[in-house]
HTML snippet that shows the backbone in 3Dmol.js (N, CA, C, O; Angstrom):
<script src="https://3Dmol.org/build/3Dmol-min.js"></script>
<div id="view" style="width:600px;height:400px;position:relative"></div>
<script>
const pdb = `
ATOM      1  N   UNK A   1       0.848  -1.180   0.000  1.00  0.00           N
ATOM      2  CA  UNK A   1       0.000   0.000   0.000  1.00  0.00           C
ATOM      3  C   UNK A   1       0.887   1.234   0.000  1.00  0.00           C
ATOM      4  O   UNK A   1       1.938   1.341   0.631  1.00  0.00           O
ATOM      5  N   UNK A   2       0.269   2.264  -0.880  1.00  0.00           N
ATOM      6  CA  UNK A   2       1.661   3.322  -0.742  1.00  0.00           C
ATOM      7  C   UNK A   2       0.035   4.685  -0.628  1.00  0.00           C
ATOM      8  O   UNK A   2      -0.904   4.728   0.167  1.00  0.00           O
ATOM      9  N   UNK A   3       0.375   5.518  -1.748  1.00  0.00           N
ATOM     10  CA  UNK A   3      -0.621   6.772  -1.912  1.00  0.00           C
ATOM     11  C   UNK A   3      -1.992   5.833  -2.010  1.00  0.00           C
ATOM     12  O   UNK A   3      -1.971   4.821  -2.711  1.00  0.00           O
ATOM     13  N   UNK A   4      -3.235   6.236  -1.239  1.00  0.00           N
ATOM     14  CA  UNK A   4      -4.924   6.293  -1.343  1.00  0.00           C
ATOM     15  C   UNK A   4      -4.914   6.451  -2.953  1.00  0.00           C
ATOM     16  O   UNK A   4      -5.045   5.701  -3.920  1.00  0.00           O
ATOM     17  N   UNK A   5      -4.779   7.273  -2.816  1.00  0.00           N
ATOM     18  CA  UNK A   5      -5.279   7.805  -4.539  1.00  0.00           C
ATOM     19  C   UNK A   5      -4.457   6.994  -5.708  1.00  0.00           C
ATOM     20  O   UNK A   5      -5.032   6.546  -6.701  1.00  0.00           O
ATOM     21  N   UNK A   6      -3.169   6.867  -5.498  1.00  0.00           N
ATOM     22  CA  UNK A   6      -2.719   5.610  -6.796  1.00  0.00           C
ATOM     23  C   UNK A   6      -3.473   4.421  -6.672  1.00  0.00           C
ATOM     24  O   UNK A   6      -4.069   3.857  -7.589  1.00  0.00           O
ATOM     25  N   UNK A   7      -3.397   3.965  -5.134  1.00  0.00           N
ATOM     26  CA  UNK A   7      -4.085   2.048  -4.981  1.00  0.00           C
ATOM     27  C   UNK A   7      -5.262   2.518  -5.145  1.00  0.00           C
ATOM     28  O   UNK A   7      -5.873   1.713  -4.443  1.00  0.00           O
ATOM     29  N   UNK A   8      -6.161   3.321  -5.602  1.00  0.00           N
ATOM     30  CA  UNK A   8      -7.802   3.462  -5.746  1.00  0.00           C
ATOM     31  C   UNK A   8      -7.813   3.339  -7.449  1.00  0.00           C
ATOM     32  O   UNK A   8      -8.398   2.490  -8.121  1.00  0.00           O
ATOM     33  N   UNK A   9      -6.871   4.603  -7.969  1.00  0.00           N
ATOM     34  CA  UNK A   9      -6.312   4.415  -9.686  1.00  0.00           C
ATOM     35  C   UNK A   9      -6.564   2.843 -10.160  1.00  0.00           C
ATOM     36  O   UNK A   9      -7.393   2.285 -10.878  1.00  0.00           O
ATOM     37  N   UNK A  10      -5.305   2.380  -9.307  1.00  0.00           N
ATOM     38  CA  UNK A  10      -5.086   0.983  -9.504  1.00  0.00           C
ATOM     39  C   UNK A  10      -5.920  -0.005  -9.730  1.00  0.00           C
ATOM     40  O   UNK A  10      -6.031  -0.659 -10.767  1.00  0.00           O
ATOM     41  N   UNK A  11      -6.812  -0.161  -8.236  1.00  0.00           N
ATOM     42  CA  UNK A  11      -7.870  -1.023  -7.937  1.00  0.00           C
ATOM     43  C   UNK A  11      -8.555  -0.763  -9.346  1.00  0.00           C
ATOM     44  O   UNK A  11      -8.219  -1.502 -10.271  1.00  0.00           O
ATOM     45  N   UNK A  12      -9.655   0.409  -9.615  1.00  0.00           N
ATOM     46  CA  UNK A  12     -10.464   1.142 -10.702  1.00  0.00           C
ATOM     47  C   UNK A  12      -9.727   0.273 -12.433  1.00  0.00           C
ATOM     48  O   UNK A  12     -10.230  -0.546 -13.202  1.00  0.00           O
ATOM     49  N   UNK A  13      -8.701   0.815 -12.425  1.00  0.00           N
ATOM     50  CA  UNK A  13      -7.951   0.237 -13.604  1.00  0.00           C
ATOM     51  C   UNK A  13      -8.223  -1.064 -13.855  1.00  0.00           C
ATOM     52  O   UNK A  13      -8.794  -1.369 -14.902  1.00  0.00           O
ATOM     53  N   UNK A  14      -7.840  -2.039 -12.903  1.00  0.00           N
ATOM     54  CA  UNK A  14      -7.933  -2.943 -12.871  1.00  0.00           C
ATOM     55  C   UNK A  14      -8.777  -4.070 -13.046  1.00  0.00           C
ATOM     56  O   UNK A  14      -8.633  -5.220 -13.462  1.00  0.00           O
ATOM     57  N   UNK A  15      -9.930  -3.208 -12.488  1.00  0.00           N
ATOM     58  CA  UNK A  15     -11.462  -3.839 -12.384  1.00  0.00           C
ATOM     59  C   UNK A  15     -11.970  -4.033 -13.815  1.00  0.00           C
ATOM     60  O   UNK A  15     -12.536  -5.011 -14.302  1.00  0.00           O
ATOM     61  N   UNK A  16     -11.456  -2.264 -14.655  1.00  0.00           N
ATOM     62  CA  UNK A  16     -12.145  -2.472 -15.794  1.00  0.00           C
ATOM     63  C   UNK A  16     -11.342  -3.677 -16.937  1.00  0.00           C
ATOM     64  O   UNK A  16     -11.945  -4.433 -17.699  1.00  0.00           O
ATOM     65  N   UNK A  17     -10.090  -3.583 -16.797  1.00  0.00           N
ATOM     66  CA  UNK A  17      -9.082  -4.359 -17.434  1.00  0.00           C
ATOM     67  C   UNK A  17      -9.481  -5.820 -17.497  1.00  0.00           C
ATOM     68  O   UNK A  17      -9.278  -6.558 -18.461  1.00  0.00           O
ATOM     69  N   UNK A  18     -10.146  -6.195 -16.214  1.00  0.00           N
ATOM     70  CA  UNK A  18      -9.844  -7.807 -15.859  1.00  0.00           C
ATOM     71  C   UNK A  18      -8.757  -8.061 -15.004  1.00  0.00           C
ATOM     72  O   UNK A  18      -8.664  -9.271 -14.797  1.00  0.00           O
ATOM     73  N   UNK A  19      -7.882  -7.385 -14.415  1.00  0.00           N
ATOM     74  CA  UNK A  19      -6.277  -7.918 -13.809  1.00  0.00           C
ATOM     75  C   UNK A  19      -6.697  -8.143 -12.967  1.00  0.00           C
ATOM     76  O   UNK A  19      -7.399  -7.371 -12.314  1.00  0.00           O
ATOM     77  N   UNK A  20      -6.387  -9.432 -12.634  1.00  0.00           N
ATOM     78  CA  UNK A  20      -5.829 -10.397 -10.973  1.00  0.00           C
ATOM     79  C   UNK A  20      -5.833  -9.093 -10.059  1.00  0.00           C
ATOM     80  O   UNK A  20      -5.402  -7.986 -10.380  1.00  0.00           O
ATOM     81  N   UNK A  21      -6.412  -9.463  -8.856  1.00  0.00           N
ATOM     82  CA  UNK A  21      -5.612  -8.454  -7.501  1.00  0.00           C
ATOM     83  C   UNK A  21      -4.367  -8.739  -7.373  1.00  0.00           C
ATOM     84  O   UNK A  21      -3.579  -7.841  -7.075  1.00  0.00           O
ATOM     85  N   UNK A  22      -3.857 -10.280  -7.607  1.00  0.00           N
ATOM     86  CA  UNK A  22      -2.104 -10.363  -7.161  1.00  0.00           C
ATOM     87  C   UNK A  22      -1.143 -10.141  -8.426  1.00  0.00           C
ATOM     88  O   UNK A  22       0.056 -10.415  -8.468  1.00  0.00           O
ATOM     89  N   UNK A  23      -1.948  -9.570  -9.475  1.00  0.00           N
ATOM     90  CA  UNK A  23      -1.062  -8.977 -10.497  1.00  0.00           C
ATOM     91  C   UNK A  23      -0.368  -7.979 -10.433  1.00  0.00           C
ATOM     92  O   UNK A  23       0.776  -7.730 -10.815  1.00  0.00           O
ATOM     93  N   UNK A  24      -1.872  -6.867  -9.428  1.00  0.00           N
ATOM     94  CA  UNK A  24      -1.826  -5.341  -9.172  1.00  0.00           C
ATOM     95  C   UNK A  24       0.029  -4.871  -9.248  1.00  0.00           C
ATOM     96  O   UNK A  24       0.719  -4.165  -9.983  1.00  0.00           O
ATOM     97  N   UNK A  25       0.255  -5.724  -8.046  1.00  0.00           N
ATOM     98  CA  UNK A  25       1.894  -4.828  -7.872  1.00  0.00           C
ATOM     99  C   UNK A  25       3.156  -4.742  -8.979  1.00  0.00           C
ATOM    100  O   UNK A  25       4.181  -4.063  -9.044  1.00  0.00           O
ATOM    101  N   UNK A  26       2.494  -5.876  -9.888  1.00  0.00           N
ATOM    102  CA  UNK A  26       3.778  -6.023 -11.237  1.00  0.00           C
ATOM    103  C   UNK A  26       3.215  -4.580 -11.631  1.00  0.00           C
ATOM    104  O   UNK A  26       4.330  -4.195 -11.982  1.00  0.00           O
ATOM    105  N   UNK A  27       2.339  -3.363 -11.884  1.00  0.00           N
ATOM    106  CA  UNK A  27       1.947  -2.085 -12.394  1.00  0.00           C
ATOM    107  C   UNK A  27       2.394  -1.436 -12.027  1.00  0.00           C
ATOM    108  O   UNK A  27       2.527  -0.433 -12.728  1.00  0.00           O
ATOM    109  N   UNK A  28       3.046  -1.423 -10.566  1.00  0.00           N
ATOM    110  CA  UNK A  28       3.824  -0.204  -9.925  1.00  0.00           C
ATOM    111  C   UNK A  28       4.790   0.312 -10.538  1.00  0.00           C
ATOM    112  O   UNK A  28       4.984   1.486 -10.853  1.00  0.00           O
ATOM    113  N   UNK A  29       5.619  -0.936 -10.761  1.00  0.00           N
ATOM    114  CA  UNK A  29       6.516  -0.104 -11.533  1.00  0.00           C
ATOM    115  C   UNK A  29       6.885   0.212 -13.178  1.00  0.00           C
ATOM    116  O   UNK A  29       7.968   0.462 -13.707  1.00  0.00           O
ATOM    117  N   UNK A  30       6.013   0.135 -13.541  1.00  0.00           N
ATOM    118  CA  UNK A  30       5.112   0.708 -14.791  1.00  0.00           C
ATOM    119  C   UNK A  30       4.297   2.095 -14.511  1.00  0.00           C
ATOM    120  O   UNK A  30       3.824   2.728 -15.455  1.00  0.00           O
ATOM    121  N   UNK A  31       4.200   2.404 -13.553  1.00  0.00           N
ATOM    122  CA  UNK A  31       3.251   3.384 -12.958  1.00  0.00           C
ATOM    123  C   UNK A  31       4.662   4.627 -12.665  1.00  0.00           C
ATOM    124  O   UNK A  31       4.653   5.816 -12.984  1.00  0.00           O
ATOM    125  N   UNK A  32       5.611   3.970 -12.073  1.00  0.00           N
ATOM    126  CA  UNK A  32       6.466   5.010 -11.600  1.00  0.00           C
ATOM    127  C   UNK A  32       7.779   5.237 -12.880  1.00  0.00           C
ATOM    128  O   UNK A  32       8.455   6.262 -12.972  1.00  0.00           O
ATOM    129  N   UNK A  33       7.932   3.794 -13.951  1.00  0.00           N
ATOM    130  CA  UNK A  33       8.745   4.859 -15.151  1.00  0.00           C
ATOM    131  C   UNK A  33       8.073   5.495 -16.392  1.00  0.00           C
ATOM    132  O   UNK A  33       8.668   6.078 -17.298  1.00  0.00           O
ATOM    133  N   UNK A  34       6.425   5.242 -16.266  1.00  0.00           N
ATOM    134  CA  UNK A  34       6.238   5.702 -17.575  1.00  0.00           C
ATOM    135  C   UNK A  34       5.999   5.386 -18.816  1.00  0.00           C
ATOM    136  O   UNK A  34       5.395   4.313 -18.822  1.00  0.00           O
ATOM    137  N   UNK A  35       6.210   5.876 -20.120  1.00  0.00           N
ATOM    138  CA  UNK A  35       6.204   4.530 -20.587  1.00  0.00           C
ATOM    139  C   UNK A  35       7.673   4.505 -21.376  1.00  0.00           C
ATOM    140  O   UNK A  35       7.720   3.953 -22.476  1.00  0.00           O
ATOM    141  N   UNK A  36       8.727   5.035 -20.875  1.00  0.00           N
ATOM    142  CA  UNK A  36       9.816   4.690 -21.447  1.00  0.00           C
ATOM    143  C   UNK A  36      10.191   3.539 -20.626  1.00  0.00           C
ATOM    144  O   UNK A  36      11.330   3.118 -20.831  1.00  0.00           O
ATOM    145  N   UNK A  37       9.362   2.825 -19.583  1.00  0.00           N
ATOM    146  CA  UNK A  37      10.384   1.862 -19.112  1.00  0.00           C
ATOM    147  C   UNK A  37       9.036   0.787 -19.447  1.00  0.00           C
ATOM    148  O   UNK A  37       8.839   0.001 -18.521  1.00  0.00           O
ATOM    149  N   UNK A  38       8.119   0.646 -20.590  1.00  0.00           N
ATOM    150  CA  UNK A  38       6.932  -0.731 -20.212  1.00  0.00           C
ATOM    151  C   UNK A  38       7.590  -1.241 -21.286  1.00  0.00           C
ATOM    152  O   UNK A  38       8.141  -0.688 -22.238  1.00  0.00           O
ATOM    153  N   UNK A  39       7.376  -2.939 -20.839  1.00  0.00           N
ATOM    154  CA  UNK A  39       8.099  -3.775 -21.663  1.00  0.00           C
ATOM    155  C   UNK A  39       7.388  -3.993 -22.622  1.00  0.00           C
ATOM    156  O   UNK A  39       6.250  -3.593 -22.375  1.00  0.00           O
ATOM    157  N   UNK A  40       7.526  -4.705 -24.226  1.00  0.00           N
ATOM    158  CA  UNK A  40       6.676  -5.461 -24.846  1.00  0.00           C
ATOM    159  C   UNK A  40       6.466  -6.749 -24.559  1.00  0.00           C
ATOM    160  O   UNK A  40       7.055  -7.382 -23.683  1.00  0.00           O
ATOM    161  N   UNK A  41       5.476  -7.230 -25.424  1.00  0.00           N
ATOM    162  CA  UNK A  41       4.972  -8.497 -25.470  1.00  0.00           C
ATOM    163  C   UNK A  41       6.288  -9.630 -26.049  1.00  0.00           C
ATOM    164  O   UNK A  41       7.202  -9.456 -26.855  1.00  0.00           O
ATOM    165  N   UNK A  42       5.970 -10.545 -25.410  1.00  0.00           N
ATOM    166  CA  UNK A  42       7.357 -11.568 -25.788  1.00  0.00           C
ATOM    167  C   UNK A  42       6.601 -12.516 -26.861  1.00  0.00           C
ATOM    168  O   UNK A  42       7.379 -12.941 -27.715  1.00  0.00           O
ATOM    169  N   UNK A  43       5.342 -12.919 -27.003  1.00  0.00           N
ATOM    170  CA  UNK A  43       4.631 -13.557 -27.727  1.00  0.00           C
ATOM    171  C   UNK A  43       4.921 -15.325 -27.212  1.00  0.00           C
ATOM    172  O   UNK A  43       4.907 -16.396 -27.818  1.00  0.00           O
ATOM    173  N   UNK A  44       5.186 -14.892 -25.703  1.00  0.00           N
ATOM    174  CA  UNK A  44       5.173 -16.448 -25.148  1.00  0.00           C
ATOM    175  C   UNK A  44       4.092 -16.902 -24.164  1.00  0.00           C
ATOM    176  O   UNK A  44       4.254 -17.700 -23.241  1.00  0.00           O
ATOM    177  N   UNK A  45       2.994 -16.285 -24.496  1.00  0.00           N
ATOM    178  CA  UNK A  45       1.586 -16.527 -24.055  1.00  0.00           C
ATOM    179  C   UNK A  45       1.738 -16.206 -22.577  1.00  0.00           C
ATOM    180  O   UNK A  45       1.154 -17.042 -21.888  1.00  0.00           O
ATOM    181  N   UNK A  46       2.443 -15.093 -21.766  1.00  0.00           N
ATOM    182  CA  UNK A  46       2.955 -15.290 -20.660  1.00  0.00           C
ATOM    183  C   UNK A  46       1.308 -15.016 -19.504  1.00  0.00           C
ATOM    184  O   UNK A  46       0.565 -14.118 -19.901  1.00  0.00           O
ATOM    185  N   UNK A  47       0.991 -15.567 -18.565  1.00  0.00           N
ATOM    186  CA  UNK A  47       0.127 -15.071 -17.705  1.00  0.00           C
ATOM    187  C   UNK A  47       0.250 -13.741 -16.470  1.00  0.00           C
ATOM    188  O   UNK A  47       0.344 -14.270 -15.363  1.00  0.00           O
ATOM    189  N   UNK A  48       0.259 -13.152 -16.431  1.00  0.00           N
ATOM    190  CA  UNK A  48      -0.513 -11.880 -17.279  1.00  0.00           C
ATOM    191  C   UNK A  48       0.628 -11.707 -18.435  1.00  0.00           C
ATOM    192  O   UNK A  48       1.800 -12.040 -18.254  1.00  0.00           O
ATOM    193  N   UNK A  49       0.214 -11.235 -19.448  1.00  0.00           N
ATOM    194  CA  UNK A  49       1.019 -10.849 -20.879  1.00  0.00           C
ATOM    195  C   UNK A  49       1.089  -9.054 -20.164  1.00  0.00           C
ATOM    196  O   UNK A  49       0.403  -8.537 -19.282  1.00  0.00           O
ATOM    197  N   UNK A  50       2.201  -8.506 -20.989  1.00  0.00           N
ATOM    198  CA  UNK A  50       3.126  -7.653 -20.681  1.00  0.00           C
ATOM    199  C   UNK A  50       2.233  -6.374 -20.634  1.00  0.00           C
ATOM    200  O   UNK A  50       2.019  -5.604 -19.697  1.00  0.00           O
ATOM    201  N   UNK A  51       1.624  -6.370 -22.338  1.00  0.00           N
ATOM    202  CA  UNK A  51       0.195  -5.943 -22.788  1.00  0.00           C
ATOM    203  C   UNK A  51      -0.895  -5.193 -22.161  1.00  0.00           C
ATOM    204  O   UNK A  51      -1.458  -4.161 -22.524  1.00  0.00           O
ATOM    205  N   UNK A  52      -1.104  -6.110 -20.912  1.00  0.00           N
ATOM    206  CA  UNK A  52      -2.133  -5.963 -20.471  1.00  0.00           C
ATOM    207  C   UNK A  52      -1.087  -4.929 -18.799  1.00  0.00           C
ATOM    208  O   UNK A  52      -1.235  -3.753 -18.466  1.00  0.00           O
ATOM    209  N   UNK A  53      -0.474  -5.626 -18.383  1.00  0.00           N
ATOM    210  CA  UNK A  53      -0.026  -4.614 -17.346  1.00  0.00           C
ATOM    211  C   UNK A  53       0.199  -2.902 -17.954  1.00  0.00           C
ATOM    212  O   UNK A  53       0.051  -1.869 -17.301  1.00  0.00           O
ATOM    213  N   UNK A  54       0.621  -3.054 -19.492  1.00  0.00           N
ATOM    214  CA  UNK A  54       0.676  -2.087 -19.547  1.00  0.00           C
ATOM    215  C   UNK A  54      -0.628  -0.721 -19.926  1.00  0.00           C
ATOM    216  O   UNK A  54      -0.573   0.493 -19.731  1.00  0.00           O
ATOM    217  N   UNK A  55      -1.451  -1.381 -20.378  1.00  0.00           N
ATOM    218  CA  UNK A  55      -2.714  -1.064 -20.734  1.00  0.00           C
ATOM    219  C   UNK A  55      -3.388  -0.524 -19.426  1.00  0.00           C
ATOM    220  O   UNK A  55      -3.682   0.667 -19.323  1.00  0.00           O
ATOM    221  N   UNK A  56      -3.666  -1.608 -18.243  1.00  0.00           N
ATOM    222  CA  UNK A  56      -3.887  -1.220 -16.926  1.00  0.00           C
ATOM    223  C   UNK A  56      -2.643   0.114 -16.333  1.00  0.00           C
ATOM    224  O   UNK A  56      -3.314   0.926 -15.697  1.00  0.00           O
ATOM    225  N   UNK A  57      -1.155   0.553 -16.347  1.00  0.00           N
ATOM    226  CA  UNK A  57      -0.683   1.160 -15.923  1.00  0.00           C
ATOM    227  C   UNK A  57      -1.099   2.496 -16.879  1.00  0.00           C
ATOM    228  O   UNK A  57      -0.678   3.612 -16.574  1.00  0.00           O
ATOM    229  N   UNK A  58      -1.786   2.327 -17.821  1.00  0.00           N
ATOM    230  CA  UNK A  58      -2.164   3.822 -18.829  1.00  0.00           C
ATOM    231  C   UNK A  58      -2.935   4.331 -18.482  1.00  0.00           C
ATOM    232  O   UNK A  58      -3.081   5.546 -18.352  1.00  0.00           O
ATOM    233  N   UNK A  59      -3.831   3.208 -18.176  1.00  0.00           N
ATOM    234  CA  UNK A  59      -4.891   3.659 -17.457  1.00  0.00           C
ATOM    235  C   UNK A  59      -5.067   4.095 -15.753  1.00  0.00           C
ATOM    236  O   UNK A  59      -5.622   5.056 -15.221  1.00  0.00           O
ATOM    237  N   UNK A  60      -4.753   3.596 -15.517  1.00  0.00           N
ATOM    238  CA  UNK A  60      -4.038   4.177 -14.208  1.00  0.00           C
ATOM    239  C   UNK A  60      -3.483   5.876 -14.054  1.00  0.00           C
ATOM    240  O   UNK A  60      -3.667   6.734 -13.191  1.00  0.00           O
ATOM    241  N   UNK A  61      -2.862   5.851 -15.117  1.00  0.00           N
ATOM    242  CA  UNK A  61      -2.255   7.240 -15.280  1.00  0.00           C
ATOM    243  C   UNK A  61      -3.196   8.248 -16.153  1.00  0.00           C
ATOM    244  O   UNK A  61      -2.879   9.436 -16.203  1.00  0.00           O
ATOM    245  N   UNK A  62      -4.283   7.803 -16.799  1.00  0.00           N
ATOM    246  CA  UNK A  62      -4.951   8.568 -17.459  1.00  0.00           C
ATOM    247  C   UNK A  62      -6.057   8.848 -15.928  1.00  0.00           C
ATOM    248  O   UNK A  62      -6.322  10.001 -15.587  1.00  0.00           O
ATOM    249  N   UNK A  63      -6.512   7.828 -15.272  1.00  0.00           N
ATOM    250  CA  UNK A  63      -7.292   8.244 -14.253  1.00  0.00           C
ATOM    251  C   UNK A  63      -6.739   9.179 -13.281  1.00  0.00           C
ATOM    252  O   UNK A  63      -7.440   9.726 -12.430  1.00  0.00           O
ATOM    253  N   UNK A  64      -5.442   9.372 -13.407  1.00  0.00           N
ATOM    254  CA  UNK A  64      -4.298  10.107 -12.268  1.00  0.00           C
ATOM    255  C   UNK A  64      -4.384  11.613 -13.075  1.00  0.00           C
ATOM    256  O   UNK A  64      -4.504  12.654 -12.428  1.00  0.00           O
ATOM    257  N   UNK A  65      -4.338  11.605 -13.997  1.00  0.00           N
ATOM    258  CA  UNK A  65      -3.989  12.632 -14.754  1.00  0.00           C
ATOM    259  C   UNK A  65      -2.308  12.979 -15.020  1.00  0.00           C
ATOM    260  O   UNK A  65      -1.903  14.132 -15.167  1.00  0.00           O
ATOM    261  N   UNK A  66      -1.467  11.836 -15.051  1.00  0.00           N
ATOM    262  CA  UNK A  66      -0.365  12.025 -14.578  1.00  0.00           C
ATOM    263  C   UNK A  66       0.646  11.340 -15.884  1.00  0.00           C
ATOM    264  O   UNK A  66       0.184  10.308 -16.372  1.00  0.00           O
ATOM    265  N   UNK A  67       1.438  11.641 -16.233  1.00  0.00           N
ATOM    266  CA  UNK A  67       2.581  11.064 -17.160  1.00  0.00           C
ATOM    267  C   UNK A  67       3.552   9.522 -16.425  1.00  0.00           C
ATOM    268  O   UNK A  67       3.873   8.424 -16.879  1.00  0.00           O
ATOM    269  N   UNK A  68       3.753  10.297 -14.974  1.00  0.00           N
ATOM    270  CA  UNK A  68       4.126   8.481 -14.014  1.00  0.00           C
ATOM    271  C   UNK A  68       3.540   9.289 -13.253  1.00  0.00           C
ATOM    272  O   UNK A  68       2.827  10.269 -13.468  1.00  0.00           O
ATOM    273  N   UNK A  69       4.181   8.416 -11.655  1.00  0.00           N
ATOM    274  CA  UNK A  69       3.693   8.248 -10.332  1.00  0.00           C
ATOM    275  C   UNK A  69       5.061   8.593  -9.886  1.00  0.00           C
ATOM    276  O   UNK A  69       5.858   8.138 -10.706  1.00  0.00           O
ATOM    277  N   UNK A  70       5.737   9.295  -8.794  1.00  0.00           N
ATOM    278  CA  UNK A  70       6.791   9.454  -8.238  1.00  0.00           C
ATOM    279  C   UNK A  70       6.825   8.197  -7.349  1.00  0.00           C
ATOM    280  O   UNK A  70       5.997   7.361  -6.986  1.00  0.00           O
ATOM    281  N   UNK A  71       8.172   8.430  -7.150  1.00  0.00           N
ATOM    282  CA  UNK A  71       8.502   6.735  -5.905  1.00  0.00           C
ATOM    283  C   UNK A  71       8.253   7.272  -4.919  1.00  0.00           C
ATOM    284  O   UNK A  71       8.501   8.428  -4.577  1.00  0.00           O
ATOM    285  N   UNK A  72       7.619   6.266  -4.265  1.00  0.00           N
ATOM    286  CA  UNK A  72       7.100   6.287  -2.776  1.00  0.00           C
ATOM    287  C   UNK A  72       8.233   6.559  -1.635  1.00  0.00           C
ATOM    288  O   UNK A  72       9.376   6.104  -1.637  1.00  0.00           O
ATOM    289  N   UNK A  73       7.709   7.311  -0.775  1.00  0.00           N
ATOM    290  CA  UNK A  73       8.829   8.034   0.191  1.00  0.00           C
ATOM    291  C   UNK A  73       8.716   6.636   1.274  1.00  0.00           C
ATOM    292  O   UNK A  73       7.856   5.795   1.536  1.00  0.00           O
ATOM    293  N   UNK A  74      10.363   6.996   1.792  1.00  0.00           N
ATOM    294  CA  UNK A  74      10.585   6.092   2.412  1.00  0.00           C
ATOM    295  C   UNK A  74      11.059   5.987   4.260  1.00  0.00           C
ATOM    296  O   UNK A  74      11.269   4.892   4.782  1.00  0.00           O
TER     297      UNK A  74
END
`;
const viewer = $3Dmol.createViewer("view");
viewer.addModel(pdb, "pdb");
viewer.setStyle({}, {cartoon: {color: "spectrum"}});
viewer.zoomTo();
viewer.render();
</script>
């Protein structure tokens, strides 16, 4: 759990996407580089495919209004 308002993004994103709850945290860090750091698809049928985390982290950021998410203070 870090910011209310990203894990609500998240949750929301997610719901509409289809993603697992125990997927959620592979998005974080998709959430915090952007999209110069989302991977592509490997085309090895992976569960969750790359695709879709990244689709959910866009969305995430379109619900944020945000380009990323800064890293969580520590």
């Amino acid at each position: 759990m870090g910011d209310p308002v990203v894990d609500a993004a998240l949750e929301q994103a997610s719901n509409e996407l289809g993603l697992e709850t125990w997927y959620r945290d592979c998005v974080r860090p998709l959430i915090r580089s952007g999209p110069a750091g989302y991977p592509g698809c490997c085309g090895g049928g992976c569960e969750p495919c790359n695709q879709i985390l990244v689709q959910v982290a866009e969305r995430v950021l379109e619900i944020l209004g945000r380009d990323r998410v800064d890293e969580p203070a520590e």
